[in-house]
matplotlib code that plots the C-alpha trace (Angstrom):
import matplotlib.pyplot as plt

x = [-5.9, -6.1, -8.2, -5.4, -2.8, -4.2, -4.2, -0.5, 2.1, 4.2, 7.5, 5.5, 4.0, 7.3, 8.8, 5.9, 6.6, 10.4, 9.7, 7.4, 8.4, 9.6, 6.0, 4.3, 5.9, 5.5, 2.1, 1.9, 3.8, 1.5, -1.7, -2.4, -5.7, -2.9, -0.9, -3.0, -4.5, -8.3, -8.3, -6.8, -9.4, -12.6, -15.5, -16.7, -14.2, -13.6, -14.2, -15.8, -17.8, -18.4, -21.0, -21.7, -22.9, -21.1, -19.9, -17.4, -14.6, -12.6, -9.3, -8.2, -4.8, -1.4, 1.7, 2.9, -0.2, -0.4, -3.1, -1.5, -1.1, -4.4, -5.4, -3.0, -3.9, -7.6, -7.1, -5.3, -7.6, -10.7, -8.6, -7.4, -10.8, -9.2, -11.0, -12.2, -11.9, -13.6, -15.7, -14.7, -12.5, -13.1, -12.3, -12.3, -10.6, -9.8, -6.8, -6.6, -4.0, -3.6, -1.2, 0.1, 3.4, 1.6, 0.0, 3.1, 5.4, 3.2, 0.2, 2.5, 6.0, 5.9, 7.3, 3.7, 2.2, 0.4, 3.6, 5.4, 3.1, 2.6, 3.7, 5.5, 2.9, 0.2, 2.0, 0.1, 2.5, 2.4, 2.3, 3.1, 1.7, -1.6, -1.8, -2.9, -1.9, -3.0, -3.1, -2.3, -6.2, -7.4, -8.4, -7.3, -6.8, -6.8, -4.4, -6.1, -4.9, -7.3, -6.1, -7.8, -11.9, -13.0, -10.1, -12.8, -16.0, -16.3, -15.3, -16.5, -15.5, -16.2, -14.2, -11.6, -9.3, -8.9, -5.4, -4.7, -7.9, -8.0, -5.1, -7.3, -7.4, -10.4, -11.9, -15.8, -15.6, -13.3, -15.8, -18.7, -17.2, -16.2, -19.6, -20.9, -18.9, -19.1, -21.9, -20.2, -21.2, -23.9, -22.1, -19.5, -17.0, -14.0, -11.8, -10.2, -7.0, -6.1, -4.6, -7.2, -7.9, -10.6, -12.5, -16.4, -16.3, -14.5, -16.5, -19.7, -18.3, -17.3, -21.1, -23.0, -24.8, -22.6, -19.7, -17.7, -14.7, -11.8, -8.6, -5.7, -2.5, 0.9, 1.6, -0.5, 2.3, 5.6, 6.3, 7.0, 8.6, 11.8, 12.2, 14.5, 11.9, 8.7, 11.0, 11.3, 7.8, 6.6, 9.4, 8.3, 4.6, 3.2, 0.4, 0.1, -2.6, -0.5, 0.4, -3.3, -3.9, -0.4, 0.0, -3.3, -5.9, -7.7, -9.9, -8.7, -11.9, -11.1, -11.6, -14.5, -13.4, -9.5, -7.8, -7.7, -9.2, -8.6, -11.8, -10.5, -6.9, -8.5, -10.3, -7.6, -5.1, -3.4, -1.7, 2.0, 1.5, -0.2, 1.9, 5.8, 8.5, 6.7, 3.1, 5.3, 6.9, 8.8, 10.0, 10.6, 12.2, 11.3, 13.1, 12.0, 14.9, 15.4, 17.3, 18.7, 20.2, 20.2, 18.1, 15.0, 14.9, 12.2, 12.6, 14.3, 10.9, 11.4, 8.9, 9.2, 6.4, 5.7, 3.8, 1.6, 1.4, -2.8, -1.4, -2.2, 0.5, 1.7, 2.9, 6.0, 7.8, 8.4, 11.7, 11.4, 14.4, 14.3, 16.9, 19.5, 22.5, 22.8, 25.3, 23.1, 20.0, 21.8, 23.1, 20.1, 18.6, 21.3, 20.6, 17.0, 17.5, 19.1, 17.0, 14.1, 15.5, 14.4, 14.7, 15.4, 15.7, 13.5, 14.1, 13.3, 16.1, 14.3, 16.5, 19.1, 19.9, 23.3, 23.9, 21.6, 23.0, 26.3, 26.0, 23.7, 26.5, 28.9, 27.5, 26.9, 28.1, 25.8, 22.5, 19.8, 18.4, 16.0, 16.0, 12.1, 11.9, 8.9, 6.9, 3.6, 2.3, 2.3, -1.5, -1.6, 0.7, -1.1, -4.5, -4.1, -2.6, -5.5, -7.9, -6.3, -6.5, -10.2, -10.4, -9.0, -6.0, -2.8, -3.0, -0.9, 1.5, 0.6, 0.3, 2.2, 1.1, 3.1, 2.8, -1.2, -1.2, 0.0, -2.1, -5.0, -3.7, -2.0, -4.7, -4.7, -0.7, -0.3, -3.2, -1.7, 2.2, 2.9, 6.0, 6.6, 4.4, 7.5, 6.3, 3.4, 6.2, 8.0, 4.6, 3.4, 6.6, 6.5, 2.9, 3.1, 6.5, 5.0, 1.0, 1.5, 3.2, 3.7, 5.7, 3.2, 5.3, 8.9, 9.8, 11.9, 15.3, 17.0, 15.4, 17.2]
y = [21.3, 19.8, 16.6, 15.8, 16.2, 14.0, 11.3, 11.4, 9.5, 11.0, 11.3, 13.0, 15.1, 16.0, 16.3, 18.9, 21.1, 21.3, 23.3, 25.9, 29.0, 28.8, 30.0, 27.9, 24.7, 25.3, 25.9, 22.1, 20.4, 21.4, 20.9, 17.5, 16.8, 16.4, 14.0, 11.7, 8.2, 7.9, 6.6, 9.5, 11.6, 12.6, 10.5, 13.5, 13.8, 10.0, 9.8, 6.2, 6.3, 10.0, 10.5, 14.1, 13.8, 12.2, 12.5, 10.0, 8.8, 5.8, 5.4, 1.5, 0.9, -1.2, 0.3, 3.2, 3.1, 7.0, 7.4, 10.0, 12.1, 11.6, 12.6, 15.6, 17.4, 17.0, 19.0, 21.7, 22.0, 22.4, 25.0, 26.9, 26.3, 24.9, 24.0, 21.2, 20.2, 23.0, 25.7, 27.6, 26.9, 25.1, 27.2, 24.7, 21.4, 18.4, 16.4, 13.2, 10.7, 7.5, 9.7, 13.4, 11.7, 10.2, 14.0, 15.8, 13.4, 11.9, 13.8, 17.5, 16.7, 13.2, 13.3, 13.5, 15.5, 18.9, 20.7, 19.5, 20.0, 23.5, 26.3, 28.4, 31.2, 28.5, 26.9, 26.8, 27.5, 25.0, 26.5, 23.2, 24.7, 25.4, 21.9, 23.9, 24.8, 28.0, 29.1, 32.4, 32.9, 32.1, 28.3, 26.3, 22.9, 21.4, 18.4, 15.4, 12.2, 9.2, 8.4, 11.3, 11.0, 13.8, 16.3, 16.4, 17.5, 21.1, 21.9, 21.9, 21.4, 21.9, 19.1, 16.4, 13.7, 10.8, 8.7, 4.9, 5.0, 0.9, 1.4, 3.4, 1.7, 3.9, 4.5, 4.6, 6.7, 9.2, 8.4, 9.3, 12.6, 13.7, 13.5, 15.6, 18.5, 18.0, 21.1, 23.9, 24.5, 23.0, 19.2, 18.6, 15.6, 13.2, 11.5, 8.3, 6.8, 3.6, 0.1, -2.2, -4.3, -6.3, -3.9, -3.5, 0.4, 0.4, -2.6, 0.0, 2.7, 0.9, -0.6, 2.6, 4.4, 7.3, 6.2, 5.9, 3.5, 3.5, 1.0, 1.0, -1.8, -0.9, -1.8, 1.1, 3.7, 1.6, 4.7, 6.2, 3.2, 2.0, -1.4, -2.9, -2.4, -3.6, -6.9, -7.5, -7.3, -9.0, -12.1, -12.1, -11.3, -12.6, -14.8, -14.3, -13.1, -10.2, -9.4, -9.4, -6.6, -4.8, -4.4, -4.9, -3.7, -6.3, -6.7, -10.4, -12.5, -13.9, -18.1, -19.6, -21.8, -20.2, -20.0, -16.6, -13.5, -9.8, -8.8, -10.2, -9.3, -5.9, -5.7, -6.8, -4.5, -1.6, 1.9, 1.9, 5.0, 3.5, 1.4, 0.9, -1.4, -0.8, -2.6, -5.7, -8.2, -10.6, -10.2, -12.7, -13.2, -16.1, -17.8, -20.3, -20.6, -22.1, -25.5, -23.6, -19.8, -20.3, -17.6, -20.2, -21.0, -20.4, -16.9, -16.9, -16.2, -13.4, -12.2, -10.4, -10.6, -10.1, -10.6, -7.7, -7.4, -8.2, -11.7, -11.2, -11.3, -8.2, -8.8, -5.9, -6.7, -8.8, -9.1, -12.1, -12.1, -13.6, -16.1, -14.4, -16.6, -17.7, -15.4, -12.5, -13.7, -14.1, -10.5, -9.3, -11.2, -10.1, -6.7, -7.0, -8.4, -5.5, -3.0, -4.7, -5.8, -9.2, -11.6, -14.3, -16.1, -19.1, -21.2, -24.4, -26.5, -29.2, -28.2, -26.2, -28.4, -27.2, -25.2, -22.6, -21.8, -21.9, -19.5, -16.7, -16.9, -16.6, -12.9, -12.4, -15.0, -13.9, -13.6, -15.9, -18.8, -21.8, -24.3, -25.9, -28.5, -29.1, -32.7, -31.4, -30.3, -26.6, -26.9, -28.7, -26.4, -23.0, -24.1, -23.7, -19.9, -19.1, -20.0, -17.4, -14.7, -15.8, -15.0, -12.1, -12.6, -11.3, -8.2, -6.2, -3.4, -1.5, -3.4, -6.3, -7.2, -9.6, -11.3, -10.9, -11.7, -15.3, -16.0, -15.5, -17.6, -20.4, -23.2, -22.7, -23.1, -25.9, -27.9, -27.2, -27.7, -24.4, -21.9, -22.3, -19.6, -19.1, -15.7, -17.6, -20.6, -17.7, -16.0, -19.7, -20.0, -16.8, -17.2, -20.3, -19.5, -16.6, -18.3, -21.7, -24.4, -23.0, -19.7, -17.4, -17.6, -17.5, -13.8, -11.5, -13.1, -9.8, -8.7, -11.7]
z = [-32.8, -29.6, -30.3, -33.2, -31.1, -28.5, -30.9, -31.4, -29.3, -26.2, -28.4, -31.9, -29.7, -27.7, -31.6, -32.4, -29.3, -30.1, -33.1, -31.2, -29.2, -25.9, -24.2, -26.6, -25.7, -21.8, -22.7, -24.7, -21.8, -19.1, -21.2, -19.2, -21.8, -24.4, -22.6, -20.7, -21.3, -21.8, -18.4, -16.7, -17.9, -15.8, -16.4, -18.6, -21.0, -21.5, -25.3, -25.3, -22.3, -21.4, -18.5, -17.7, -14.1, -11.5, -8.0, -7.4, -10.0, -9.0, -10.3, -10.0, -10.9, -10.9, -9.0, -11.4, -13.6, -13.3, -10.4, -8.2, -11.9, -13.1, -9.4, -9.3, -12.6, -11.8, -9.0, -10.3, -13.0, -10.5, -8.5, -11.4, -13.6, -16.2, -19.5, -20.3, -17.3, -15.2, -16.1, -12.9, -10.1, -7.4, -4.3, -1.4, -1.6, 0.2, 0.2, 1.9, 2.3, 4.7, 7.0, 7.1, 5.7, 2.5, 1.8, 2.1, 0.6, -2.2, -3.3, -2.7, -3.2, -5.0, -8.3, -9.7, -7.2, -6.9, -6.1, -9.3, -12.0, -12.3, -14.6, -12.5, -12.5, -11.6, -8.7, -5.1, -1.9, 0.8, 4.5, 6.6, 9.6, 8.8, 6.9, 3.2, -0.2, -1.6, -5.2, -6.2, -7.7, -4.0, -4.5, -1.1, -0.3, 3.6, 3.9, 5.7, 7.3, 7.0, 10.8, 12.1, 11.3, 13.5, 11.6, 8.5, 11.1, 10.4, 6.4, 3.9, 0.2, -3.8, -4.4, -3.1, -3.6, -1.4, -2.6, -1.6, -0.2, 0.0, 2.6, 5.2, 8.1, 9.0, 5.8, 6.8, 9.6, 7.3, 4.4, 6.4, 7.4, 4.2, 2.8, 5.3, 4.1, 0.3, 0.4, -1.9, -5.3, -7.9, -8.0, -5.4, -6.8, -5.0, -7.0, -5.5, -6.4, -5.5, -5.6, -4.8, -1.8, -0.7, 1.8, 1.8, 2.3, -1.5, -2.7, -1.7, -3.9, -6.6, -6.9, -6.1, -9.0, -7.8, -8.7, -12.4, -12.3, -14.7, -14.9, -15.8, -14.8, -14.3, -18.0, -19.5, -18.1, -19.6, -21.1, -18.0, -16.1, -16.3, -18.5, -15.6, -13.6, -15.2, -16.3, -12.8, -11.3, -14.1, -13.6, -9.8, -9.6, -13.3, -12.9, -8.5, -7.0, -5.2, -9.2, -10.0, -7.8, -7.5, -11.1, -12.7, -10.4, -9.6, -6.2, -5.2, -3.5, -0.4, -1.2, 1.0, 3.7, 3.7, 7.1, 7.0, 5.0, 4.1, 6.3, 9.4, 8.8, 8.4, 11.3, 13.5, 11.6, 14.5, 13.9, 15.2, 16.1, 19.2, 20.4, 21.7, 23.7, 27.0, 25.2, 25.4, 27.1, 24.6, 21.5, 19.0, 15.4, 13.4, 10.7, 8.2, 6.1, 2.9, 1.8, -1.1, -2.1, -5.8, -7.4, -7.7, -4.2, -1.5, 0.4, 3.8, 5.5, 8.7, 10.6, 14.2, 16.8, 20.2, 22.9, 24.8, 28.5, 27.2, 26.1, 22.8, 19.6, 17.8, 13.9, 14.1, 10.8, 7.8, 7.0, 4.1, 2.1, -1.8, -3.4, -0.5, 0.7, 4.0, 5.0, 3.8, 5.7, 8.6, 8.7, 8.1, 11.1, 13.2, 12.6, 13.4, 16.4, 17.5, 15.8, 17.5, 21.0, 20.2, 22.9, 21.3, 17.5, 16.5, 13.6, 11.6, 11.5, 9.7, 6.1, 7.7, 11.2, 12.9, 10.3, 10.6, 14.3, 13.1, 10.1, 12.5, 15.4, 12.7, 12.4, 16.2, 18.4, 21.2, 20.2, 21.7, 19.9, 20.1, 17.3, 16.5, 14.1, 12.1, 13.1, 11.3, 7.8, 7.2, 7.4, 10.9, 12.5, 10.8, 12.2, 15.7, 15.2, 12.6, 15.5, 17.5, 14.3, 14.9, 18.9, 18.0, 19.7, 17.2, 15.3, 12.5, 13.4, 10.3, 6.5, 5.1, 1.9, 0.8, 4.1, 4.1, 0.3, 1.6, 4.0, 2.0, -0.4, 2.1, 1.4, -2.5, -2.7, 0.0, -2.0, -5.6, -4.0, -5.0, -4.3, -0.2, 1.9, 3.6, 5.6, 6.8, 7.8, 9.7, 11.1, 12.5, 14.3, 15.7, 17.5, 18.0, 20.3, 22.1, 22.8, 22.2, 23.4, 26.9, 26.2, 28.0, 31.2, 29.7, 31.4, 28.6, 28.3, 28.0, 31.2, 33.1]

ax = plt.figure().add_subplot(projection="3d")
ax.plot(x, y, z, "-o")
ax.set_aspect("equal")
plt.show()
């Protein structure tokens, strides 16, 4: 009964449950073999490539593609022992997201996560402050944040599930830790789900002998994803590398010779968490904005930085705006000075000129602003602030992807004359202001 059922679509399935009895159908619609794709099922139940024995299964997906669901139900059926899935429960878990906030918020509470996909009778209780979920057979899971390595010394687990697990700023360290307390039971498992990046640690698992990797882009799930929505990404991100691995799930190579690569952007990347207004003394927002504000025009690249009391630069925000008109770019600028405490804005004027003043005093009449104009390539002028990337010099407040995407990329669209890398315009301007060109002894204008 089961096997034919799985071979019907979401709606004749959802037809067939509307004629059965009111326990029967609850029964259907949380029966998660019934309703998932081949690729959300665990490496031993996949009917095309089955493999009995594995440790680690890799789920590699698009934005949407039904990860954190396919993660979800796996757990509940290890800590409820259900079958196919399990034979017996699993009675210690893991859970492990980048931060407390991405547990809570997306693997409990998320519209797919543990907390929502439970028969009533089945559901576990969360108790915030001892960071768990129990079940009311006795399985438990510990919540993790992949910022705190040392937080996984000491359990130990049947099973657990690592989500986003390309985001980790920390993920060895955490990796390392986790294996050490995968010791209960006759085969302890981890499932990851994650959008892919180019990091080793992930690379490692993906190639280990250990491991069984399934895909799936944000395409496979349409049925669960609004139309407006997939039309969208697909008219913005078709055919990109960023669209590559946001929506198909692809681990983009970094290009041999670029100016800059994932690895190093990586390795310089900084938790916020670490750092405040005190850490620095100037703060800058850069414009590069665009010629144009019809809806095929380059973005209004935005990007605030500033400059530690170590004389180093710190990437705080990208604000990029698409196909906005000037009056919207400017308010938006406007309010980020002030949201930041920016000391002063810097932008091209080589398209814009007078203009570009005019229309962000229009907005605020008494902000602080320096006009640059442009007497190099893009290329010339990005070198001398990739050098410092190399020194190690400027670091990432946190993950920018669209930002990073581009600068990976920079060489490939200025030799093909591509779309403008306008964030990397913005992102020059900004360094190049607060290291270069004599800016290191410019006190904090708003401290004068």
């Amino acid at each position: 009964m089961r096997e034919n059922l799985r071979q019907l679509t979401k709606p004749q399935i959802e037809q067939f449950a509307s004629k059965l009895a009111k326990k029967e159908a609850e029964q259907l619609y949380f029966d998660w073999y019934l309703w998932a794709r081949d690729d959300q099922l665990p490496p031993n139940l996949q009917p095309k490539n089955a493999r009995a024995n594995w440790q680690n299964w890799i789920l590699l997906g698009g934005r949407g593609a039904g990860k954190t669901r396919a993660g979800a139900e796996w757990i509940r059926a290890m800590a409820l022992g259900i079958k196919p899935f399990a034979t017996k429960p699993a009675w210690r878990i893991a859970l492990i997201g980048e931060t407390f906030n991405d547990v809570r918020e997306v693997m409990l509470e998320g519209e797919s996560g543990l907390l929502n996909i439970h028969p009533p009778q089945q559901k576990p209780t969360y108790i915030a402050s001892r960071k768990r979920l129990e079940w009311p057979n006795g399985a438990v899971a510990n919540l993790f944040s992949a910022e705190e390595p040392e937080s996984l010394r000491g359990p130990q687990f049947h099973v657990a599930w690592c989500d986003e697990f390309a985001k980790w700023q920390y993920d060895e360290q955490v990796w390392d830790m986790l294996q050490f307390g995968m010791r209960l039971g006759d085969n302890p498992q981890i499932v990851i789900t994650t959008t892919p990046r180019n990091k080793k640690q992930l690379k490692n698992l993906l190639s280990s002998e250990k491991s069984f990797v399934s895909k799936a882009s944000t395409f496979d799930n349409r049925q669960n994803l609004a139309a407006i929505f997939l039309h969208n990404i697909n008219e913005n991100y078709a055919g990109t590398n960023l669209g590559r691995q946001e929506l198909y799930g692809e681990i983009i190579e970094d290009r041999q010779g670029a100016l800059w690569n994932s690895d190093l952007i990586e390795k310089l990347r900084r938790r916020k968490k670490d750092y405040d207004y005190a850490d620095f003394n100037r703060i800058i927002l850069a414009i590069d904005p665009p010629a144009t504000s019809h809806k095929k025009s380059n973005a209004c690249g935005m990007i605030v930085a500033a400059r530690g009391n170590d004389k180093k630069a710190y990437i705080l925000a990208d604000i990029t705006m698409e196909a906005a008109s000037p009056i919207k770019w400017a308010t938006k600028a406007v309010q980020t000075y002030h949201q930041f405490n920016v000391d002063r804005i810097v932008a091209e004027v080589n398209q814009g000129g007078e203009m570009v003043e005019t229309i962000l005093r229009t907005v605020d009449a008494n902000i602080s602003y320096a006009a640059v104009f442009a007497r190099k390539d893009k290329k010339s002028r990005a070198e001398p602030v990739a050098a410092l990337y190399e020194q190690g010099r400027i670091h990432h407040i946190g993950m920018f992807e669209l930002l990073e995407d581009e600068m990976c990329n920079f060489d490939q669209q200025i030799a093909a004359s591509q779309k403008s890398p306008d964030r990397v315009d913005a992102l020059v301007w900004a360094v190049s202001h607060l290291l270069l060109n004599g800016a290191d002894n410019v006190p904090r204008i708003r401290d004068l």
